[in-house]
C-alpha positions in Angstrom: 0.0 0.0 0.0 1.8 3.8 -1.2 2.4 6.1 1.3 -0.6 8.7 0.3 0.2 11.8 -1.0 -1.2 15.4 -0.1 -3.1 16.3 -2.7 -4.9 12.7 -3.3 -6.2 12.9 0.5 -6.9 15.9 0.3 -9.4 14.8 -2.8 -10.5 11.6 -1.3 -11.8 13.7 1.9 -13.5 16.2 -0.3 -15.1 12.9 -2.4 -16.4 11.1 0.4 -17.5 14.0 2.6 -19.5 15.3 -0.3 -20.5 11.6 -0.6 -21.9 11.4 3.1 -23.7 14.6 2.6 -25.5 13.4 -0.2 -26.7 10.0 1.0 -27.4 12.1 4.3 -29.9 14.7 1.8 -30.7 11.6 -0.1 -33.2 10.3 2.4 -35.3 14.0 2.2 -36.1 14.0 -1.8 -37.7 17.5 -2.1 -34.3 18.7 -1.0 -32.3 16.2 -2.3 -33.4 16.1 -5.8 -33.0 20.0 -6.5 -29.2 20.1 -5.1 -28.4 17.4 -6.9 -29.9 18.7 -10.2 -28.4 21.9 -9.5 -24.9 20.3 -9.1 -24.7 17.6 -11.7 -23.9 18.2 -15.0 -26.8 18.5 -17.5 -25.9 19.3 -20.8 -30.0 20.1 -21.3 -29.7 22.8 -19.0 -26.5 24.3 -20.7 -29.4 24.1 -23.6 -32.1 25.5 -21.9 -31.1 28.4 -20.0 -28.4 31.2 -21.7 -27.1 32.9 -21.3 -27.3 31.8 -17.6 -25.2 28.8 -18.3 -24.3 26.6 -14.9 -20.5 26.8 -15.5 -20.3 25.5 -12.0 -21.4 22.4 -13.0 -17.8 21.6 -14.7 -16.3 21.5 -11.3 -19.3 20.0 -8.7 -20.1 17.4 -11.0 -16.9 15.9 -10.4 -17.4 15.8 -6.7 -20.8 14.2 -6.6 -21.4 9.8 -7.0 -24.4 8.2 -7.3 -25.6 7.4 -3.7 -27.4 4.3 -4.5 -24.2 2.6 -5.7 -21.4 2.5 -2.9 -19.4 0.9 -5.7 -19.2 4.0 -7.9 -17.5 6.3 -5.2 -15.6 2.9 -4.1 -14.0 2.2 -7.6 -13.2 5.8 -7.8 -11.4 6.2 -4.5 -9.5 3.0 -5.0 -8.3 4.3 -8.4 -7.4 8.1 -7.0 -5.2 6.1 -4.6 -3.1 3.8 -6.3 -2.9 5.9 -9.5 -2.9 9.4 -8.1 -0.4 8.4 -5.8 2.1 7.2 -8.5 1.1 10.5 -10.3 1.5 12.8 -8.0 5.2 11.3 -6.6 6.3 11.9 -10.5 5.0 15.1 -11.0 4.4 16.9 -7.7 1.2 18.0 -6.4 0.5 21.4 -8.3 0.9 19.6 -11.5 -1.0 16.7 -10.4 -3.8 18.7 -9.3 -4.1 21.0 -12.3 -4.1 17.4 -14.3 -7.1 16.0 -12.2 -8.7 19.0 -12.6 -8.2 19.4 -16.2 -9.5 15.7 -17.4 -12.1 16.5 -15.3 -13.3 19.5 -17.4 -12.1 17.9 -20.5 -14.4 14.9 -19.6 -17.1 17.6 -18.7 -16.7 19.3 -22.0 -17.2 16.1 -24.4 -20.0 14.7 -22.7 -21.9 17.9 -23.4 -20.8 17.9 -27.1 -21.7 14.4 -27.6 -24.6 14.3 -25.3 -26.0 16.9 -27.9 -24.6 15.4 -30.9 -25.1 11.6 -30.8 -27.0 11.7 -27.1 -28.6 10.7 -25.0 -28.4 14.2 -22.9 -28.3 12.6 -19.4 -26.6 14.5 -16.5 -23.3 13.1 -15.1 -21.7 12.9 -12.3 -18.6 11.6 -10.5 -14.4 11.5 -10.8 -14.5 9.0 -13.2 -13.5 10.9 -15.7 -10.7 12.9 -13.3 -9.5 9.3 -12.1 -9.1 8.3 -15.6 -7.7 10.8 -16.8 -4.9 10.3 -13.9 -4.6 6.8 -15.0 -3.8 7.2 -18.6 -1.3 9.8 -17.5 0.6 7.7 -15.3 0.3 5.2 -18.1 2.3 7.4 -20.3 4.9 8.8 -17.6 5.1 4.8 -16.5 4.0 2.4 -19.0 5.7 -0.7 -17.9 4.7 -0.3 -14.2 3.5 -3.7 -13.2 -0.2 -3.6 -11.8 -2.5 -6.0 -10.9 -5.9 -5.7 -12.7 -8.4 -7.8 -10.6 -6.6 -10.7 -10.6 -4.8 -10.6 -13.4 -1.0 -9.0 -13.3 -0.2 -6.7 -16.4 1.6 -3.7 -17.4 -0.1 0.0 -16.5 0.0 0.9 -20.3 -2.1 -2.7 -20.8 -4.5 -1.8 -17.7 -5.4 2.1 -19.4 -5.6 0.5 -22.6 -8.4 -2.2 -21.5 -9.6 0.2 -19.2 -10.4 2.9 -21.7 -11.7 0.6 -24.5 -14.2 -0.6 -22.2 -15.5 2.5 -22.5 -15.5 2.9 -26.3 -16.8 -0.7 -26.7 -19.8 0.5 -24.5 -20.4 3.5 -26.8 -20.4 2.2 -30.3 -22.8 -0.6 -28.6 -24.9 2.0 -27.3 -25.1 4.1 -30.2 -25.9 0.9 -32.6 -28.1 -0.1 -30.5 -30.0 2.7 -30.0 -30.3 2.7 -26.2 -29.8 4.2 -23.2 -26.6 3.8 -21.0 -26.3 5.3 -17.6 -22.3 5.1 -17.4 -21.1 8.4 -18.5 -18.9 7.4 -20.5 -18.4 10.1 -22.9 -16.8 11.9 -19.6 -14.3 8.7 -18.9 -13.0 9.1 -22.9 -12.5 13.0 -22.4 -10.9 12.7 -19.3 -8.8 10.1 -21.4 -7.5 12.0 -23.6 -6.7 14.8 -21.6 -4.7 12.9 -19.9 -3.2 10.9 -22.8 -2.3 14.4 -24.4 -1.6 16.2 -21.3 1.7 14.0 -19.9 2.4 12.9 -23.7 3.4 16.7 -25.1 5.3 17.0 -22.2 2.9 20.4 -20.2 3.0 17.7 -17.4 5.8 18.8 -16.5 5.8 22.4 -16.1 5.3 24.0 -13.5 2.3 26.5 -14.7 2.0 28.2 -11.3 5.8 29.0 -11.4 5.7 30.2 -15.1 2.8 32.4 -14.1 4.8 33.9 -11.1 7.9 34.6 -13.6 5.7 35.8 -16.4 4.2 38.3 -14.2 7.5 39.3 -12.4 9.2 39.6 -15.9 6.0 42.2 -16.8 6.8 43.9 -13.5 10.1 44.4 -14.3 9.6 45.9 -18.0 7.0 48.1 -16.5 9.2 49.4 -13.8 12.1 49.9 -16.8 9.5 51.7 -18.7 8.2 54.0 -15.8 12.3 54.6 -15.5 12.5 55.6 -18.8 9.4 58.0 -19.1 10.6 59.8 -15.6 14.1 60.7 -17.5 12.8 62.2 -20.1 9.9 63.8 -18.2 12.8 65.3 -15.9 15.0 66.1 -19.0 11.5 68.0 -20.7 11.2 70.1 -17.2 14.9 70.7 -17.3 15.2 72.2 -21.2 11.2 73.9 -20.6 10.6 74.5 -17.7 7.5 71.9 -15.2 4.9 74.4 -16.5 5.0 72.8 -20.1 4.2 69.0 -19.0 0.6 68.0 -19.8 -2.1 67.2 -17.5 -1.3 63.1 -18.6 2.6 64.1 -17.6 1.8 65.8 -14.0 -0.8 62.7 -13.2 2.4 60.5 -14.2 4.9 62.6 -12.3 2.5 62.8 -9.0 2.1 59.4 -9.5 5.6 58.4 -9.6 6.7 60.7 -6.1 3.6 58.7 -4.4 6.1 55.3 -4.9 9.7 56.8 -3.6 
């Protein structure tokens, strides 16, 4: 059993105490039903309601599982642990996260395309698509990890492959046929290939919170040059003419510029 990691547990808590909340709410149904609507992502009401659209959805979907099916959470969790573990040792946590998260709204976003497209339009709900998309990740990083699959021992790269055509078995089959599934698994494939392009061009591992921080210092910096600049040659103008030819924009600049030193 891996040591678990900081950002997976901090996950799992938020999983299964949304989890307990909702079988808790479950057993009042006027309340129940409504919050769970509300938070569940239904690509009819994305239809339905602009330009009022329930972006929040993209996020508390993720967070919800169906309470009359332990297994779904269960499945989930166990997943997030192994895999998210081994994920988040390679890459760190801030990179881990922002790949959860991401296959999560990449899931998010194809099953409201192709719920409109090909249907059916049900709401989903759940981290499969998160999990999964951790899971083909680590695949990529760690292909020849050696995993046990129920009961069967196989490589991690075998284990995402199976795993994730599964899930594309189940939607040509539903599509021929016609019916209705209620596995979302247009949400497991987009979280899929998030994570399959995600860790395979390499943004897995950059630090984008770092790159933000030097992007911004490095703006910082110019500006500061370019304040510099501007106050020379405002000085060198009052020098050759005298303060009384600077421009109201120039005197709001200058004041400005005194209020820093």
């Amino acid at each position: 059993m891996p040591p678990i990691t900081p950002v997976v547990r901090k996950l799992m808590i938020w999983n299964v105490a949304i989890f307990v909340v909702s079988v808790l709410l479950s057993f009042n149904l006027a309340v129940f039903g409504p919050v769970y609507r509300y938070l569940a992502l239904d690509p009819m009401q994305f239809v339905s309601e602009p330009p009022f659209l329930p972006l929040w959805q993209f996020l508390t979907y993720g967070f919800l599982h169906d309470v009359s099916r332990l297994m779904h959470i269960g499945f989930n969790m166990l997943a997030l642990y192994f895999f998210g573990t081994l994920l988040e040792q390679l890459v760190g946590g801030r990179r881990f996260l922002i790949t959860y998260l991401g296959a999560m709204l990449a899931g998010a976003l194809l099953h409201l395309v192709m719920g409109r497209l090909v249907g059916p339009p049900n709401p989903a709900v759940g981290a499969s698509g998160a999990v999964l998309g951790i899971l083909v990740a680590a695949a990529v990083l760690r292909p020849s990890t050696p995993v046990i699959f129920l009961i069967f021992p196989m490589t991690l790269k075998t284990m995402a492959l199976i795993v994730v055509g599964v899930d594309a078995f189940a939607i040509i089959t539903t599509l021929r046929d016609g019916g209705m599934s209620g596995i979302a698994h247009w949400v497991h494939l987009g979280g899929a290939l998030f994570g399959f392009l995600w860790a395979r061009s390499g943004n897995i591992q950059v630090d984008w919170g770092e790159r933000w921080r030097q992007e911004v210092a490095k703006k910082q910096a110019e500006n500061a040059r370019n304040d510099a600049q501007r106050m020379d040659d405002l000085l060198a103008k009052i020098n050759r003419e005298g303060i009384a030819s600077l421009t109201d924009r120039e005197r709001a600049f200058l004041k400005k510029m005194s209020k820093k030193q």
